[in-house]
SETORDO-327918 format. One record per residue (C-alpha): residue in three letters; residue number from 1; x, z, y. Coordinates in nm, 2 decimals. Example, Ala and Ser with C-alpha at 12.3 -4.5 7.8 and 13.67 -1.06 7.14 Angstrom:
BEGIN
+-----+-----+--------+--------+--------+
|   r |   k |     xx |     zz |     yy |
+-----+-----+--------+--------+--------+
| ala |   1 |   1.23 |   0.78 |  -0.45 |
| ser |   2 |   1.37 |   0.71 |  -0.11 |
+-----+-----+--------+--------+--------+
% end
This chain:
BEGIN
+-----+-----+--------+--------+--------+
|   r |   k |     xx |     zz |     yy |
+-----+-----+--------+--------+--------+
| unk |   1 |   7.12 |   2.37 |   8.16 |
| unk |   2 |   7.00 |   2.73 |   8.32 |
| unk |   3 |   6.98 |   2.59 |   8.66 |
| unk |   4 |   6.76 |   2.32 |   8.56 |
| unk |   5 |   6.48 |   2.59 |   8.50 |
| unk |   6 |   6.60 |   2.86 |   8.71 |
| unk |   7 |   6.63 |   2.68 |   9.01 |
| unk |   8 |   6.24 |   2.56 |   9.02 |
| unk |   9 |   6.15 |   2.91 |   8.91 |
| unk |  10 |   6.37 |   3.07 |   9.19 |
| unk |  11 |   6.19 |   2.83 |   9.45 |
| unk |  12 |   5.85 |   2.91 |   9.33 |
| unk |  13 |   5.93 |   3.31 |   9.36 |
| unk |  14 |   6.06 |   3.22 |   9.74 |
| unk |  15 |   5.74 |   3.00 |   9.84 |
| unk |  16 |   5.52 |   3.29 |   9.66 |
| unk |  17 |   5.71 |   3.57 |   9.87 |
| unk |  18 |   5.71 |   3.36 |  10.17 |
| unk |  19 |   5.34 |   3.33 |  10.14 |
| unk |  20 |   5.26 |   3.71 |  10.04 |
| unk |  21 |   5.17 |   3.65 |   9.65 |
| unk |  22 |   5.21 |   3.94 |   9.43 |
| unk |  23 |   5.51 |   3.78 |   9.18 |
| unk |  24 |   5.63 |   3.95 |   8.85 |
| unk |  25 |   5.87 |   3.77 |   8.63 |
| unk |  26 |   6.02 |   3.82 |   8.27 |
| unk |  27 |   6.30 |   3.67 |   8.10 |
| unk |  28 |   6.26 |   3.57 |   7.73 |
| unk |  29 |   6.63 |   3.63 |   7.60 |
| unk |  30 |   6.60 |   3.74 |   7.24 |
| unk |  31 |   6.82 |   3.52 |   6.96 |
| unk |  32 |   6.65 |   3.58 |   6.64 |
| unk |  33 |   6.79 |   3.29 |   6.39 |
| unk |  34 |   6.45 |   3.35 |   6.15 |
| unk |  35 |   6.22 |   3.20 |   6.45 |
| unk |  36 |   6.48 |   2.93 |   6.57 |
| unk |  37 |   6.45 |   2.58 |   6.44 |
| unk |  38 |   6.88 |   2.64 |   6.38 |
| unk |  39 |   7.05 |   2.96 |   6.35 |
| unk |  40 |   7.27 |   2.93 |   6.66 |
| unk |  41 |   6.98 |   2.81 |   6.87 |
| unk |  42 |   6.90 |   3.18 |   7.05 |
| unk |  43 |   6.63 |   3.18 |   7.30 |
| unk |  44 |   6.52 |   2.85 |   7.46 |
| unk |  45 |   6.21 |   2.72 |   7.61 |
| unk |  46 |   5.92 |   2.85 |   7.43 |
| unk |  47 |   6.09 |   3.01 |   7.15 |
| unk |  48 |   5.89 |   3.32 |   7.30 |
| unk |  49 |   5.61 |   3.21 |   7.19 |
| unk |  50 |   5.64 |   3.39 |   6.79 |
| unk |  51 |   5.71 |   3.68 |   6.96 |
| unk |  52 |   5.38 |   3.69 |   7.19 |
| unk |  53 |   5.17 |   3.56 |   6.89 |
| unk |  54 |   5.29 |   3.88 |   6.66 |
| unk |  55 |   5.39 |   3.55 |   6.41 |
| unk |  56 |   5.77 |   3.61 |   6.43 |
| unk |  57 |   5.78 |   3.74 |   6.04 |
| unk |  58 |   5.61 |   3.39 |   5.90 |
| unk |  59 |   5.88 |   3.15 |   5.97 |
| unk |  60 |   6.22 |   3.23 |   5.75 |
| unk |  61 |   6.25 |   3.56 |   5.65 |
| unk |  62 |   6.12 |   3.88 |   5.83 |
| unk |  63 |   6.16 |   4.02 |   6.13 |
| unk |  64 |   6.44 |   4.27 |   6.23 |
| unk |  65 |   6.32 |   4.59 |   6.36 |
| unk |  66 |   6.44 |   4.47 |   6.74 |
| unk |  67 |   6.25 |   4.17 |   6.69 |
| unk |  68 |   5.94 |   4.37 |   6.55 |
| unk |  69 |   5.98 |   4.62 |   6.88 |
| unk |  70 |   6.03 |   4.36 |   7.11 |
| unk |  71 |   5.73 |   4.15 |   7.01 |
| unk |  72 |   5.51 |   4.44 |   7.06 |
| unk |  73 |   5.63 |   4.53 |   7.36 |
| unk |  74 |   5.59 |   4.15 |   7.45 |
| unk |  75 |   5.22 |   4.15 |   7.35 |
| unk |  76 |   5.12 |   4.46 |   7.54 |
| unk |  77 |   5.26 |   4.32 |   7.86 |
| unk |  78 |   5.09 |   3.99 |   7.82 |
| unk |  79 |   4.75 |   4.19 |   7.74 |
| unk |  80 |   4.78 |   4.40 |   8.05 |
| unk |  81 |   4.87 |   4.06 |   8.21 |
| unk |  82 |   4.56 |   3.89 |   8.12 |
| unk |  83 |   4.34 |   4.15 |   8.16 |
| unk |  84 |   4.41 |   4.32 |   8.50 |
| unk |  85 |   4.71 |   4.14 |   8.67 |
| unk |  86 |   4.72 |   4.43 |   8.93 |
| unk |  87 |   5.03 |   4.55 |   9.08 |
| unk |  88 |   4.87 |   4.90 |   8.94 |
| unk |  89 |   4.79 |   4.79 |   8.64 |
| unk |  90 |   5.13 |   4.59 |   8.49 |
| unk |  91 |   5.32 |   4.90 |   8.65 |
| unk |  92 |   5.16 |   5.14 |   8.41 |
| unk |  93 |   5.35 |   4.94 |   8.12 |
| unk |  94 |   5.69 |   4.94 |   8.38 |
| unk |  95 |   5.69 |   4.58 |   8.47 |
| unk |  96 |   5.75 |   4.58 |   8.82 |
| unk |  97 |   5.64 |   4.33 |   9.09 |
| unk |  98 |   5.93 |   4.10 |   9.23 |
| unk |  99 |   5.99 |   4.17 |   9.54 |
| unk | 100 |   6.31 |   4.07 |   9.68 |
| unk | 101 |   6.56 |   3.76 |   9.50 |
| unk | 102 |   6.81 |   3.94 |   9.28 |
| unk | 103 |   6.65 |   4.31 |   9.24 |
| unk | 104 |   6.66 |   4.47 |   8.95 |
| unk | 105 |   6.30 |   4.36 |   8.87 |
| unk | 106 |   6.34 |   4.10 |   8.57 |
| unk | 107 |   6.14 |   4.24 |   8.30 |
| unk | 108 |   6.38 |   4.08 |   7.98 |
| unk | 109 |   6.23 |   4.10 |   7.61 |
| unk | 110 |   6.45 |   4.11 |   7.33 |
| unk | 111 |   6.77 |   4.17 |   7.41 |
| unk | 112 |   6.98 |   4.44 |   7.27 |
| unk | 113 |   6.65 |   4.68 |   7.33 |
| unk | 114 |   6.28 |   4.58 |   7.33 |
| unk | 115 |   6.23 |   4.49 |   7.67 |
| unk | 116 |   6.42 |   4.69 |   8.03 |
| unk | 117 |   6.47 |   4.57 |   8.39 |
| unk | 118 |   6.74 |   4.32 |   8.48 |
| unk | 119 |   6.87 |   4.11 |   8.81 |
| unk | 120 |   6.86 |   3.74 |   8.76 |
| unk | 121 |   7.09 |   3.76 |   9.10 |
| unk | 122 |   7.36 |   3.59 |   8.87 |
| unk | 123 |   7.04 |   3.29 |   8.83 |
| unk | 124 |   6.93 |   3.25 |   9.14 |
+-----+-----+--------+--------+--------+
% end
């Protein structure tokens, strides 16, 4: 089911690269059973979106303290994002631009910490 997203996404970063577009990605991996329609569900398509809205505490039950951390850490990125989508700005927060397929440049929310750096190399 991953390579039905990841592959389009993986293209798009090439034909962005290939074409000299400043790229950053993120990875939305959290599994928080109070936001998820079912318990087991973990992260899926747009289950990030709770997090980003700061509304992760109004669905059932509240929020752990990762969850809290993470969706902070979510909303400040995104408001960086919006604002001032500079390679300068966005790596004052520590996202990194994408530069190569498989670095270590994956900015992932909600997973074991707040947010760090991954490779998607196992993805793409």
């Amino acid at each position: 089911m991953l390579s039905i997203f990841f592959c389009p996404a993986t293209e798009s970063v090439r034909v962005r690269q290939q074409t000299y577009h400043v790229t950053f990605r993120y990875e939305y991996g959290g599994n928080f059973s109070n936001i998820s329609p079912e318990p087991w569900m973990g992260a899926y398509h747009s289950s990030e979106l709770p997090m980003l809205m700061g509304t992760s505490g109004d669905f059932r039950g509240p929020s752990t303290p990762l969850e809290a951390e993470a969706s902070v850490a979510f909303q400040d990125a995104y408001v960086v994002f919006a604002s001032d989508s500079t390679v300068q700005a966005l790596g004052s927060t520590g996202w990194m631009e994408y530069t190569q397929l498989g670095a270590d440049q994956v900015r992932e929310f909600g997973v074991q910490v707040p947010v760090q750096d991954v490779s998607l190399k196992r993805l793409e």
